[in-house]
C-alpha positions, 0 to 999 in steps of 0.5 A: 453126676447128672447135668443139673449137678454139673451146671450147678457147680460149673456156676457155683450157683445155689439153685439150677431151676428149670421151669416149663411155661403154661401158655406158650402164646400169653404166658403168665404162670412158671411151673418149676420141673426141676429145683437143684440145690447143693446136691439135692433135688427140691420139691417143686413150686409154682409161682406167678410171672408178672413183677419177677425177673422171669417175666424179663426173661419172657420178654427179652430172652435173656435175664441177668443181675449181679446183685440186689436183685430182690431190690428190682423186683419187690413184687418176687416174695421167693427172691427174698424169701431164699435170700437170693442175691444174683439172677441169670436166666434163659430163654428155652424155646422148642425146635417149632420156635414155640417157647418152652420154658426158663433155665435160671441160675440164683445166687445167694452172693453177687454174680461176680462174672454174669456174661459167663453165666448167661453164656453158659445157661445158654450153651445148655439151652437146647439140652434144657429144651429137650429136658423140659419137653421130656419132663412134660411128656412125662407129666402128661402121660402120668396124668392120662394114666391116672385119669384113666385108671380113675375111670377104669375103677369106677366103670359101672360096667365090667372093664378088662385089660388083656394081652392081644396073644393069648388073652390073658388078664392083666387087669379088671376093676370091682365091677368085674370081680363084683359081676363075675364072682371071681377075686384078683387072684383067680383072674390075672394071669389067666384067659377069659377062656380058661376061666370059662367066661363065655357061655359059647367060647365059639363066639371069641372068634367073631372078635378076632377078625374085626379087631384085626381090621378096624382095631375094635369091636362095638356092642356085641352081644355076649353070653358069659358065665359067674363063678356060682354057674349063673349065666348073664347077658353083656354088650361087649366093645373092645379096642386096642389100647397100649401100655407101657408101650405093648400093644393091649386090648381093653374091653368093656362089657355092659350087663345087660341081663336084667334088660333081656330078661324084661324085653322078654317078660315083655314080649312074652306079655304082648303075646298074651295080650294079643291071644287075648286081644283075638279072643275078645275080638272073634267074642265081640264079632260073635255076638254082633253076628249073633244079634244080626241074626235075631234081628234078621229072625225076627223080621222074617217072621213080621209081616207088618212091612214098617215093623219088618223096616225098623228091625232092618234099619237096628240091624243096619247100625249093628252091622255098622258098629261091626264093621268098626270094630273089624276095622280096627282089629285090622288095623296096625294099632287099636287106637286108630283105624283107616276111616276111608277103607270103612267108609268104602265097606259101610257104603257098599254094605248098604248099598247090599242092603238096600238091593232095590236100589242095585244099579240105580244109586251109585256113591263115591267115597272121598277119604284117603288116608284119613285115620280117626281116633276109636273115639270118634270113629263109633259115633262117627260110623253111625252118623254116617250110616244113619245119613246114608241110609236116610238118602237111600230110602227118601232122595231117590224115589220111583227108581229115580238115578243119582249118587251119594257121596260121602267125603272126609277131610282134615282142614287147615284148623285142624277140624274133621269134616265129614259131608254125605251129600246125594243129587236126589229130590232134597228134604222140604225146606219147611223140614226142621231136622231137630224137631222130627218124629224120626228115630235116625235124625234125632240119633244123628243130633245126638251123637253129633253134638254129644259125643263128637261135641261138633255141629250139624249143618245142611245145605238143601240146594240141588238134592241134600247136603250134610256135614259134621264138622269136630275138633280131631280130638273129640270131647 
């Protein structure tokens, strides 16, 4: 006969209950961990502290009345609901001081001698104590486990449990079964080695040590192999767990197959891609390369010197537009292109060009880390070839000495301002640069004001100033 039988019939009581307490600190709730009565175990209840004798017991320690007792405590519907007469009661508290519960003692008849009673539920208090911590611990692992079969089962991924010293399955949810082809049957009691579900068996081997050391393994990437022979990719993690008090390895592996099968097509098609990107690339410098040499042809045969200056200046904005498109092609993206390092090329190229001005003009470039958009850098190429160009023909006549510079910056509301200025002879000041006869000036209007949508102004104060101020993101 277990304690619970025993204390019931030492009292003559009709019900031995032992309840468990929800909030130690402000407890409002008993939950009944065991109901004896007249040799059986009833099934369990919850009930409200606040307005029953068990609420006295919280607050005193100890509850006892010999009769009446529903009468003191209206509230309490169970006391009249049993038909209980008499109440003894308890406090149980754990080693730590903290409150652990409630022993009680009903009677359906008065208590004919309450001390003993009381004296006896309290002799029992440390054991009832244990009892409830026990019935707890029970409860709370019970929960854990259901909870963590809940997620067990419904893992999307594959989820296994196996022994630590041979691998055996013990268990493996639907996914796994769904995933690898294989039934229940076919898999508990064997190894994921006997089974041949890695691809490359070697690879179990890199498990063993850090599981050893650390207790888990995070994201390996793993080949394994179906039933039907098709083969997948997986992210295996796997930790130590324990059940039914044995040491256990749970492992989860995410299936990552069709993800490596698409990071494949992928890269596969940024291959492409860029063998296209280089062929279009070696086409378009072809043909720059290919008008260039007309042009140069062409000249070479007009002995009209301003025909043959017409034809070097279209080659001129040609090379211009190469030199962008070469830019970008060695850039790191085909968005964008270092603006600095194609001004320092487009001005030493002219410079080249010009060779009767060799030794004579010199230019200083101020851009540094500055990156345009391939929007803006064509029209801007050209403004500035044009500008450049200009200065190198007109600001320094009879081999006059100076220098151009060219600069271009961010500023603080996120504006491009490009100036190319020269310390030459300057442009008149009755000169309206919108209504000039020159091809150059009304293309630098344009691209200025219709493609990069921003304005044109110059300073003609000690040789000649421009600058193009646009918005970063042009249009």
């Amino acid at each position: 006969m277990d304690l619970f039988a025993l204390l019931s019939r030492k009292l003559k009581a009709d019900y031995i209950i032992l309840t468990s307490i929800d909030d130690p600190l402000a407890p409002s709730t008993a939950n009944t961990l065991v109901v004896f009565s007249r040799d059986r175990y009833l099934e369990n209840f919850q009930y409200p502290l606040k307005g029953t004798p068990c609420e006295q017991v919280v607050q005193k320690e100890t509850c006892v009345i010999s009769e009446g007792v529903a009468g003191f405590f209206p509230g309490d519907y169970l006391l009249e609901l049993m038909g209980i007469e008499g109440y003894a009661g308890t406090l149980l508290k754990y080693e730590n001081g903290m409150t652990a519960g409630i022993l009680l003692a009903l009677f359906e008849t008065p208590i004919r001698n309450p001390d003993r009673v009381l004296e006896t539920l309290g002799s029992c208090a440390d054991w009832a104590s244990v009892e409830v911590d026990r019935i707890e611990t029970e409860r709370k692992l019970l929960e854990s486990e259901e909870r963590f079969r809940t997620v067990f089962e419904l893992s999307p991924d594959m989820t296994f449990v196996s022994s630590i010293e041979d691998g055996v399955f013990i268990d493996a949810n639907e996914e796994f079964f769904m995933v690898s082809g294989y039934s229940k049957d076919e898999v508990i009691g064997k190894s994921s080695l006997e089974l041949g579900l890695w691809l490359h068996p070697e690879d179990c081997k890199n498990l063993a040590d850090p599981i050893r050391d650390s207790g888990y393994v995070k994201n390996l990437e793993m080949e394994f192999k179906n039933k039907d022979g098709s083969t997948g990719v997986g992210l295996l993690s796997a930790t130590m767990i324990s059940v039914e008090s044995r040491p256990r390895l749970l492992t989860v592996v995410k299936d990552i197959t069709e993800r490596k099968r698409l990071e494949d097509d992928l890269r596969n098609a940024l291959k492409e891609k860029d063998l296209l990107f280089i062929e279009l690339h070696h086409r378009v410098k072809n043909n720059f390369q290919v008008i260039t040499s007309i042009l140069k042809l062409q000249s070479d045969q007009i002995e009209n010197p301003a025909c043959r200056e017409v034809l070097k200046t279209c080659r001129d904005r040609i090379l211009s537009m190469s030199a962008i498109h070469e830019q970008l092609y060695h850039s790191k993206g085909l968005a964008e292109i270092d603006f600095g390092k194609f001004l320092e090329n487009l001005a030493e190229n002219l410079a080249t060009s010009h060779a009767d001005f060799s030794g004579v003009i010199s230019h200083h470039v101020e851009a540094q880390g500055v990156v345009l958009g391939i929007e803006s850098a064509i029209p801007c190429g050209m403004v500035v070839n044009e500008l450049v160009s200009n200065a190198l023909k007109h600001a320094f006549p009879q081999g006059r000495r100076g220098t151009i510079t060219i600069s271009l910056r961010l500023d603080a509301d996120d504006n491009f301002e490009i100036r190319v200025a020269d310390d030459g002879i300057g442009i008149p000041s009755d000169l309206d640069i919108r209504n000039t006869d020159t091809l150059g000036m009304q293309l630098v209007i344009m691209l200025v004001e219709r493609q990069l949508y921003g304005s044109l102004d110059v300073v003609r104060d000690k040789g000649t100033d421009f600058t193009v101020r646009f918005r970063k993101k042009a249009g």
